[in-house]
C-alpha positions in Angstrom: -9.8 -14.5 -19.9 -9.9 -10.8 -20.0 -6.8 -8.8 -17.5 -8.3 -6.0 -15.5 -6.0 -3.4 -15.0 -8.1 -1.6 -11.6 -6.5 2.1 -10.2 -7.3 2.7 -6.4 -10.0 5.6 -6.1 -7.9 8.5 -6.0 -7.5 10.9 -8.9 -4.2 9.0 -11.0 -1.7 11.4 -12.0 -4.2 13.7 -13.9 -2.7 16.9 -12.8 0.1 16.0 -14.8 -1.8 14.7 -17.7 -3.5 18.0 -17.9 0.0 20.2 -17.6 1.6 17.8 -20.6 -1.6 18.3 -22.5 -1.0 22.9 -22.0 2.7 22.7 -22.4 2.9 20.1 -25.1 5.2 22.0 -27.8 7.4 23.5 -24.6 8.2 19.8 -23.4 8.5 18.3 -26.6 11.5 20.9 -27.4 13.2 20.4 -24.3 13.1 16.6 -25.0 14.5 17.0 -27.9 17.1 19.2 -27.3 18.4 16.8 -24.4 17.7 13.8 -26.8 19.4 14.8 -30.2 23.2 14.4 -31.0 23.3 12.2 -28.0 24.2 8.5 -27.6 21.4 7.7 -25.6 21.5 3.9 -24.3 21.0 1.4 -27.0 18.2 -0.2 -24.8 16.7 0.7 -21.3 14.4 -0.5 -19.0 12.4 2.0 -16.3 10.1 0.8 -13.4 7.5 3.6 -12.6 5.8 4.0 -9.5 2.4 6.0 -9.7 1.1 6.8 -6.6 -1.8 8.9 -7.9 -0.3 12.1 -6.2 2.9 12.1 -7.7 4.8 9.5 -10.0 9.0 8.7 -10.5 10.9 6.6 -11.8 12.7 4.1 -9.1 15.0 2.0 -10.9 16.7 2.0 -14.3 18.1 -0.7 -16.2 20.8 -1.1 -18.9 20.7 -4.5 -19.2 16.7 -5.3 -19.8 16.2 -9.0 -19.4 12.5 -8.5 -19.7 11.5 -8.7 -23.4 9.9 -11.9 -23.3 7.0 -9.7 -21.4 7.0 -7.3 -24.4 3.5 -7.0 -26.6 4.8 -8.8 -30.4 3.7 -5.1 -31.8 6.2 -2.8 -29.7 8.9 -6.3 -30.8 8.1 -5.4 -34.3 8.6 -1.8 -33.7 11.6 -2.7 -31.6 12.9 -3.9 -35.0 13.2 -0.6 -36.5 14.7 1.2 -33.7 17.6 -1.4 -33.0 18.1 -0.9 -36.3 18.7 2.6 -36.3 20.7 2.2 -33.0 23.3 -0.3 -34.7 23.4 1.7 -37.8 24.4 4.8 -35.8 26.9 3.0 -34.1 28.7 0.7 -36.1 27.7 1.4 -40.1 27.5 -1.6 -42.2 27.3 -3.9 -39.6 26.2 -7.0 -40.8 27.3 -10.1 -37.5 26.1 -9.2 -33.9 27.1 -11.6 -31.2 25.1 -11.0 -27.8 27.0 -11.9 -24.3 24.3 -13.0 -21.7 24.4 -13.8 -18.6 25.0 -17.1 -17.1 21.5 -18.0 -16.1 21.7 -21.4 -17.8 18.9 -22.6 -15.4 16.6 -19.5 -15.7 14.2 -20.5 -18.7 12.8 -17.4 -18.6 15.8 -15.3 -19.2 16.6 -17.6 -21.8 13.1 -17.0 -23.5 14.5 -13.2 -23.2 17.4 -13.6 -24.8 15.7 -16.3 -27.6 13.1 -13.4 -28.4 15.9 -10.1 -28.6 18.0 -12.6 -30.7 14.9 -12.6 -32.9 14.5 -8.9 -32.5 17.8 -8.0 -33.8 17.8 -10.9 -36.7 14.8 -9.6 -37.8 16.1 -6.2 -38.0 18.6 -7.7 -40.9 21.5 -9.3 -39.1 23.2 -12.5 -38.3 22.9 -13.2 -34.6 24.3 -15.3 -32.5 24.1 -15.3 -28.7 27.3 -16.0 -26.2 28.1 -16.3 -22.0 31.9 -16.7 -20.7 30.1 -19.9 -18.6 32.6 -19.3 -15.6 30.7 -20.9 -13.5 31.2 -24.2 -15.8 34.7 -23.4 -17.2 35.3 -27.3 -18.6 32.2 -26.6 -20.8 34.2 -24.8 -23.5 37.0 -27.5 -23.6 34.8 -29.8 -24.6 31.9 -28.3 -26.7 31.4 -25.2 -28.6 27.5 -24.1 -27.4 24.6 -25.9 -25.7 21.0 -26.5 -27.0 18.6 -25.2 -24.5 14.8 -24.9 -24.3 13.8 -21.6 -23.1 10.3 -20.9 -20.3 8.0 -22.0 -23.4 9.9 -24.9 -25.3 11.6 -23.0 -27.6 15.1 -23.8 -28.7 18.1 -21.4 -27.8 21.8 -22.0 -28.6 24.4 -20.4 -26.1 28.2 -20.5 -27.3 31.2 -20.3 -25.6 32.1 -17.0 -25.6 36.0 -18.0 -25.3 35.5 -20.6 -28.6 33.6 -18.1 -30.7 36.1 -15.0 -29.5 38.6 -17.2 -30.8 37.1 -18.4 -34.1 37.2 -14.3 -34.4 40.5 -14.0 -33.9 41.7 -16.3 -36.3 39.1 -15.1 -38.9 36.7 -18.2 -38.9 34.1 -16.0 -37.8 33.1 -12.6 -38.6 31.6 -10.2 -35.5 31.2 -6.4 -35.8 29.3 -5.9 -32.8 28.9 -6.9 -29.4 25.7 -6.4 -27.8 25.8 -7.0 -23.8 23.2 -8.2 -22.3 24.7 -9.2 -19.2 25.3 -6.4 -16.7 29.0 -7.7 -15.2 28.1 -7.1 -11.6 31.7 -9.5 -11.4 33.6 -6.8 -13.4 34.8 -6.5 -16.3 36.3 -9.8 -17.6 39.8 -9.5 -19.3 38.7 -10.7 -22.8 36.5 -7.6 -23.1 38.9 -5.1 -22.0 41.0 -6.3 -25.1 38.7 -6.6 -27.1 38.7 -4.3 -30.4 34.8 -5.1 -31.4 32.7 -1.9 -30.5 30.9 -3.0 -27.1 27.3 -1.7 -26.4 26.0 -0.8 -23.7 29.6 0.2 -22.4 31.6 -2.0 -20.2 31.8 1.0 -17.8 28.4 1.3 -17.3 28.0 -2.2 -15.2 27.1 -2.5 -11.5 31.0 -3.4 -10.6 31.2 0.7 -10.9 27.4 1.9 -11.4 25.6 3.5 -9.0 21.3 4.2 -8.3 22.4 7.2 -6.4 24.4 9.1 -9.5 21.6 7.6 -11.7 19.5 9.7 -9.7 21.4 12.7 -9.1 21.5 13.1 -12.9 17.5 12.6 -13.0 17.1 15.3 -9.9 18.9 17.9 -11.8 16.8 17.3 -15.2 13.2 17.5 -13.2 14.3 20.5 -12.0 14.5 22.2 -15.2 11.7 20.2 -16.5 9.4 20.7 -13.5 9.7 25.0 -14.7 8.0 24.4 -18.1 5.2 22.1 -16.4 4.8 24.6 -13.5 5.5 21.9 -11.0 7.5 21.2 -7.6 10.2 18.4 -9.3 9.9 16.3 -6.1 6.2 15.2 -7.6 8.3 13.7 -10.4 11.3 12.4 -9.0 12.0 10.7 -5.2 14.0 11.7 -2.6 17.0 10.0 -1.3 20.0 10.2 0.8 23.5 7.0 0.7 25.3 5.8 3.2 28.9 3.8 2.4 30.6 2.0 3.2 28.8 0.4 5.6 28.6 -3.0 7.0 24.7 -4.0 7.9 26.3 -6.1 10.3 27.8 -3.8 12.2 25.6 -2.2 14.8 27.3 1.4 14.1 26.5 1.1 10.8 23.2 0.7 11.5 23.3 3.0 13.4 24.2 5.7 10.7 21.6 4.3 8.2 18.8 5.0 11.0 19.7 8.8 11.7 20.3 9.1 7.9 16.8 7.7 7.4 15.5 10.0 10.6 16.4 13.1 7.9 14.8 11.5 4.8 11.5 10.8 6.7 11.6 14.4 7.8 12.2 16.2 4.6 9.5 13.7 3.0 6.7 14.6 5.8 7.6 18.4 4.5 7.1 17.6 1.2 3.6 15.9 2.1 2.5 18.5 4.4 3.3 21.2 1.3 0.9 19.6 -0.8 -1.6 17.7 1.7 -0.7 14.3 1.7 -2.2 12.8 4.9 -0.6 9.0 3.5 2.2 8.2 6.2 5.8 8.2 4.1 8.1 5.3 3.9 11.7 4.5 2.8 13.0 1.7 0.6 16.6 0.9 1.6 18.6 -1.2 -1.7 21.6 -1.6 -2.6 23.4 1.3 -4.5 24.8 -0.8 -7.4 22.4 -4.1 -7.7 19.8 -5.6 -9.6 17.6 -8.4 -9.7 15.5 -6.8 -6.7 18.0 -8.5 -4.5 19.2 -6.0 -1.3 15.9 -4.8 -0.7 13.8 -4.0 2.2 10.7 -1.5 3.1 11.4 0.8 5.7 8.5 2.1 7.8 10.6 3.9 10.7 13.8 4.3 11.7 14.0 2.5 14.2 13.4 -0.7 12.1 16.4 -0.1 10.6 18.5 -0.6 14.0 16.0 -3.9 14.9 16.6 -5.5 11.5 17.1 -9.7 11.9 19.2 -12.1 11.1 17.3 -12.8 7.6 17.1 -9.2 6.9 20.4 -8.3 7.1 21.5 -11.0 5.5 19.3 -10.4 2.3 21.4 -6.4 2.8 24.6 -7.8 2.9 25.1 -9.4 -0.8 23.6 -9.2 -3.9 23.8 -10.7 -7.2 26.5 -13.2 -7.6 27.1 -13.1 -3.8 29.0 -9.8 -4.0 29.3 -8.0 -1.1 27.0 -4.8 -0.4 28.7 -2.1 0.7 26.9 1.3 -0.3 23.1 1.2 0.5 20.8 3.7 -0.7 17.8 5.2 1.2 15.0 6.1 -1.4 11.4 7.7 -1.3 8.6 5.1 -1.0 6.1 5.4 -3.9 2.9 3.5 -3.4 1.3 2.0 -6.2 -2.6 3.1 -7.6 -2.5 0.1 -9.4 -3.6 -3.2 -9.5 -4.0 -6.0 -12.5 -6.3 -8.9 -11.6 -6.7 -7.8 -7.9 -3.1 -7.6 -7.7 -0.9 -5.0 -7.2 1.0 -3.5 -9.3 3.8 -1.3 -11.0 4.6 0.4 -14.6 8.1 -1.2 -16.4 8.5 1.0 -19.4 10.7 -0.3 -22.3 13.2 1.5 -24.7 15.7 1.7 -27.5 17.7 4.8 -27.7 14.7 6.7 -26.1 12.2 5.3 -28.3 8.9 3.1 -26.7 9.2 -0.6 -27.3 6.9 -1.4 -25.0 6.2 -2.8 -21.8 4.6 -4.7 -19.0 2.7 -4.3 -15.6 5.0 -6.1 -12.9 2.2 -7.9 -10.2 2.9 -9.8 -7.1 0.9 -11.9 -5.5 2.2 -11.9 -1.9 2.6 -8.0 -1.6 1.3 -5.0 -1.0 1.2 -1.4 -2.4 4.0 0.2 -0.1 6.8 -3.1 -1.0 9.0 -4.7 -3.4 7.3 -5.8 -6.4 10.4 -7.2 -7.8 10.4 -10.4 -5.6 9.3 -13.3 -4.8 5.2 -13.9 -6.0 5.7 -11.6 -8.6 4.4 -12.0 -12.4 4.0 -9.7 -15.6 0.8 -8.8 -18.0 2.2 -7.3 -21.3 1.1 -3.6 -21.6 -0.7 -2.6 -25.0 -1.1 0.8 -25.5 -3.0 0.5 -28.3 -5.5 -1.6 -27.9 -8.2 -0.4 -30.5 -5.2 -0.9 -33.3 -4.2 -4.2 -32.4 -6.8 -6.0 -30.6 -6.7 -7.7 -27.2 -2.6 -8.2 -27.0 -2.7 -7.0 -23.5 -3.9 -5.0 -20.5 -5.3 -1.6 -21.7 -4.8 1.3 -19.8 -5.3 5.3 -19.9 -3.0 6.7 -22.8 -3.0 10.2 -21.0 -1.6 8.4 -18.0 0.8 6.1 -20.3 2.4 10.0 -21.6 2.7 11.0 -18.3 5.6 7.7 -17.9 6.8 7.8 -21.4 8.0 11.5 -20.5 9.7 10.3 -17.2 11.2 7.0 -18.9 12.7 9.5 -22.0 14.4 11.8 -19.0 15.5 8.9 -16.9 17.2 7.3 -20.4 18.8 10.9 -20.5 20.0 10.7 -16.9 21.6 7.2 -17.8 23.3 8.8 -20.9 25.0 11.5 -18.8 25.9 8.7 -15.9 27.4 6.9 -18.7 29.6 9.5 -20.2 30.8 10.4 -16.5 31.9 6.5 -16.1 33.6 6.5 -19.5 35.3 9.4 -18.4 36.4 8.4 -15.2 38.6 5.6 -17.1 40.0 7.7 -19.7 
């Protein structure tokens, strides 16, 4: 059955399309010259929001657990690049062993971590994949890795970290990288802080010291300087946002502080829509400031809501992953979504190594709307093919002037990240 990508009548992101397609060789420098004698992140993941009058980036990801929704062309290109990345970082590495995380029961992220496995074997290595299984600690006194079936009945084989860490040690087993995969919203175990294997993405750059709101600090400053060779206000680029921590949801001052923090965001938005004409009625989205997984997230229409929120709600803003407590929460611009796949709507999730297109997917939900949180509950994925005329029907097709428009704001958000890395590196030294 054919997938129907669908945009909602309003003219998507053409403006931009057309000030790309005047100020191609101006952009293209500047990329490259922010790109080049840079460690830029061995692999990234960006969701887009497009809502025809402007489009951002919301959320970036170090730890992709998404490549099971990848096209198999952009997994054979992915080849290449990973290739390059590894080279660059640890020359004549020959024995990769990938930490994941601990979603035993999650068949999907095992498919995930069954096809980058394959990726990176592909691209000439031996691979083999490892979690510290703290949640079943007895595991690795009695066996050294678990057979598993992954989402589509394929085998995966997760060791013992501990075991295979120690094979290392005592030279049964060789391992000249480790490739994380796992995004240590716990911390930073003690085994990896002594370890001496080169570590990629860096153990600093985890959600036990990450933060959305530096992320995005690092991407406001860049669309400023980018925004002056399109010939555009940055905030059609980029979204507005504000933090508030620590703060206890809880608390009713708190709440308090998050409404008249919220009060100023609406404001400034509503200027920014009455400066260019927007008669749509802005919105907030208030997350956590160092999460994943979509957890710690709610739509905010007004202010007030914020101060009214239940039971349920707060709840859902006072831990996140792994039942860590929230303590930071960040007020962002809501984007609405133009698009829809199937009737249902949807959002851009743009995949990268080291800057370079692998890829990607259209994130759907069945149970929401165009102003909410498509990373939830009732949500799906269609792999994205952008080019569909060279490889046939491998997924949905869609408007490669609009796909440059969110290549160009994935390659400055993976430049954001590299900066907001080297500041958390620092910050340890």
């Amino acid at each position: 059955m054919t997938t129907e990508l669908k945009i909602r009548n309003t003219d998507p992101t053409g403006h931009f399309v057309d000030c790309i397609r005047k100020n191609q060789e101006k952009i293209i420098s500047w990329l490259y010259a922010k790109e080049c004698c840079h460690e830029l992140p061995l692999y990234s993941s960006m969701d887009i929001r497009d809502a025809g009058f402007k489009a951002a980036v919301v959320d970036t990801n170090l730890f992709p657990a998404g490549f099971n929704n990848l096209c198999e062309h952009g997994l054979v290109d992915a080849q290449k690049f990973i290739r390059e990345a590894i080279n660059r970082r640890v020359p004549g590495c020959r024995d990769i062993l990938i930490v994941a995380e601990e979603h035993m029961r999650n068949t999907w992220y095992l498919e995930n971590i069954r096809i980058l496995e394959d990726v990176i074997r592909q691209a000439g290595y031996n691979v083999h994949i490892a979690t510290f299984l703290s949640i079943q600690p007895d595991f690795c006194t009695n066996a050294r890795y678990v057979e598993l079936e992954t989402a589509i009945g394929q085998p995966v084989r997760i060791h013992c970290f501990k075991r295979i860490l120690s094979d290392y040690e005592s030279d049964r087993q060789n391992i000249d990288l480790i490739i994380l995969n796992n995004d240590l919203t716990a911390g930073i175990p003690e085994i990896l802080k002594k370890s001496k294997i080169p570590i990629y993405p860096s153990i600093q750059a985890g959600w036990h010291a990450r933060l959305k709101s530096h992320h995005f600090q690092h991407t406001q400053e860049l669309m400023i300087e980018f925004s002056q060779i399109m010939g555009c206000d940055a905030w059609l680029l980029s979204a507005l946002y504000s933090v508030v921590g620590p703060v206890d949801i809880n608390a009713g001052p708190d709440r308090q502080k998050l409404a008249d923090a919220a009060s100023e965001l609406f404001e400034n938005i509503q200027k920014k829509y009455n400066e260019h004409k927007i008669k749509d009625k802005p919105y907030l989205v208030m997350k956590d400031d160092s999460g994943t997984y979509g957890r710690g997230v709610i739509t905010v229409e007004d202010p007030k809501e914020i101060l009214a929120l239940n039971r349920r709600a707060r709840n859902n803003l006072s831990k996140g992953k792994g039942a860590h407590p929230i303590h930071r929460l960040l007020l962002q611009e809501g984007i609405p979504t133009i698009h829809s796949v199937d009737e249902h709507v949807s959002e851009v999730v743009i995949y990268q190594i080291e800057n370079n297109l692998i890829g990607g997917f259209y994130r759907f939900n069945t149970e929401k709307g165009e102003r909410e949180n498509l990373n939830s509950a009732g949500m799906g994925f269609k792999k994205m093919c952008p080019h569909l005329k060279k490889y046939g029907d491998c997924g949905v097709h869609h408007d490669v002037n609009i796909f440059d428009v969110y290549r160009v704001l994935a390659r400055v958000a993976g430049i954001a990240a590299h900066r907001e890395i080297m500041q958390l590196e620092a910050s340890k030294k």
